[in-house]
C-alpha positions as CSV (number, residue, x, y, z in Angstrom):
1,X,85.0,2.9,-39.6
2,X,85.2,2.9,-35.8
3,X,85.6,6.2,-33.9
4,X,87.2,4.0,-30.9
5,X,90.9,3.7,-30.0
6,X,92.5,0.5,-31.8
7,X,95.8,0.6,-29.4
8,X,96.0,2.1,-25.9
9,X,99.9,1.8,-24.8
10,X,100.6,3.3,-21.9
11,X,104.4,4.3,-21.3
12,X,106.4,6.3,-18.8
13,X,105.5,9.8,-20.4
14,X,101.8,9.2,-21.1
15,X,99.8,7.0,-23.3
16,X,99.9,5.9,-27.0
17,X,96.2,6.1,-29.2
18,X,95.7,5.0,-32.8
19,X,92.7,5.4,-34.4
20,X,91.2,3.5,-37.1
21,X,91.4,6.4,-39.6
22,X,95.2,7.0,-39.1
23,X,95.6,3.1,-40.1
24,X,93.5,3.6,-43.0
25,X,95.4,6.8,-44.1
26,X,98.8,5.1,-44.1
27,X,96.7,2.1,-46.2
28,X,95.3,4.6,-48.8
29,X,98.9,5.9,-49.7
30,X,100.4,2.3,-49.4
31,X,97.7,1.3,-52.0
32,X,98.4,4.8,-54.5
33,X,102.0,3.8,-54.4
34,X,101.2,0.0,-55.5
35,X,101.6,-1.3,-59.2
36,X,98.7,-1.6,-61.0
37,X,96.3,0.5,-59.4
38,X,94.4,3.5,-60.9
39,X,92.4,4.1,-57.6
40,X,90.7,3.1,-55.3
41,X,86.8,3.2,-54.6
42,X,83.7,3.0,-51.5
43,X,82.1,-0.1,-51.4
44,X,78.6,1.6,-52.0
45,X,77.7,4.1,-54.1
46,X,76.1,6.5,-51.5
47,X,79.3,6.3,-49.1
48,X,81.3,7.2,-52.2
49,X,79.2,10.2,-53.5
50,X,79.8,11.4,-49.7
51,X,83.7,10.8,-49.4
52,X,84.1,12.6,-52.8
53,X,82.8,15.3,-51.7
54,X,84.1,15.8,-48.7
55,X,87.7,14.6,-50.1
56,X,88.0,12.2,-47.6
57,X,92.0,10.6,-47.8
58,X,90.6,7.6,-46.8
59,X,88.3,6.9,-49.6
60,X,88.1,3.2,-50.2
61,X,89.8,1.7,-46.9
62,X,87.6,0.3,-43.9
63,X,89.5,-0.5,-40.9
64,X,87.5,-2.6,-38.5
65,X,89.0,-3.9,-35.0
66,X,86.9,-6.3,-33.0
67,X,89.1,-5.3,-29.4
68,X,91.6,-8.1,-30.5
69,X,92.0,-8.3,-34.5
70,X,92.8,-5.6,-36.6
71,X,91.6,-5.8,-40.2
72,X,91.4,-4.0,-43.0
73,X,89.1,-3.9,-46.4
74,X,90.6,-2.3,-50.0
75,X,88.0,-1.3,-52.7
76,X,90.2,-1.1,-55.8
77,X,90.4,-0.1,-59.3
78,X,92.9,-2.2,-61.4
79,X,94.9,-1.3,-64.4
80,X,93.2,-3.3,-67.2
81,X,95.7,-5.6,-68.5
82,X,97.6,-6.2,-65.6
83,X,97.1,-9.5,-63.9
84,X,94.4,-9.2,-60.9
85,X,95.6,-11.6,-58.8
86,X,98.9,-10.4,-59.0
87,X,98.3,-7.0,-58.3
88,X,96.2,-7.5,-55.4
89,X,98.7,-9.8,-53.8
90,X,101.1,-7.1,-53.9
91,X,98.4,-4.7,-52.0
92,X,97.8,-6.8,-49.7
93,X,101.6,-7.3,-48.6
94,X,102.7,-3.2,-49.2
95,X,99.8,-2.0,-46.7
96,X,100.4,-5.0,-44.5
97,X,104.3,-3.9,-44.3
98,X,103.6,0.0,-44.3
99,X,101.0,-0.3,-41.4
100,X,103.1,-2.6,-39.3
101,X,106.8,-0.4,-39.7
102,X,104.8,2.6,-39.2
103,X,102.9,1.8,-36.2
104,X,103.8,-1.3,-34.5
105,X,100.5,-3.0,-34.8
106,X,100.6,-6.6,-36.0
107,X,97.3,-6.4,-38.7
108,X,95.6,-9.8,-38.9
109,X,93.8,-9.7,-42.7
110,X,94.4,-7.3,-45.6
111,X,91.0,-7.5,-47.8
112,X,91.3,-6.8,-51.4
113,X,87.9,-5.9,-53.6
114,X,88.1,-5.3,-56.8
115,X,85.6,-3.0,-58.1
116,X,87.0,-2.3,-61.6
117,X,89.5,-1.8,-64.2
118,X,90.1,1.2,-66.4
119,X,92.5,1.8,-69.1
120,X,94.4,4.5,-67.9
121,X,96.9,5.4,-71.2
122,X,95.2,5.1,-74.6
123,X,98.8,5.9,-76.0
């Protein structure tokens, strides 16, 4: 994830700055609140020894943003038994709308990567 700004706006008051970890913080709760996900996950396995243990809230979400597009990757665990496709379609359009109401930015691709699926209830 970029350290540079994705948005400069200026207004009358000042200026407006997102940066790509504020985006993928919104994504990461969009995706927790989402249907058939257990969690999400790095897309390597050193990156995700280092986000757990520095807790990082946006563990599994790259935002990239080229100067002109903004996208962003998902690394997902699925609830087994619930249909992949499905699931990830509904992702990609939650963190599409969340982002979008909550900042303003139009997003050009949502990324979905599922890494796994777990039984989460053995009841």
């Amino acid at each position: 994830m970029s350290d540079e700004n994705l948005q400069n706006e200026n207004i009358p008051s000042g200026s407006i700055k997102v940066s790509p970890n504020a985006i993928a913080n919104i994504a990461y709760h969009a995706t927790l609140e989402s249907y058939g996900v257990v969690g999400l996950t790095s897309k390597n396995l050193v990156n995700g020894l280092a986000q757990a243990i520095v807790k990082d809230p946006t563990y599994g979400v790259d935002v990239h943003y080229d100067g002109k597009d903004i996208d962003i990757d998902l690394f997902l665990i699925i609830e087994y038994g619930t249909r992949i496709k499905s699931v990830a379609h509904s992702v990609s359009n939650t963190v599409r709308y969340h982002v979008e109401k909550s900042l303003g930015i139009p997003i050009n691709e949502v990324n979905i990567h599922v890494r796994g699926l777990r039984i989460s209830n053995l009841d």
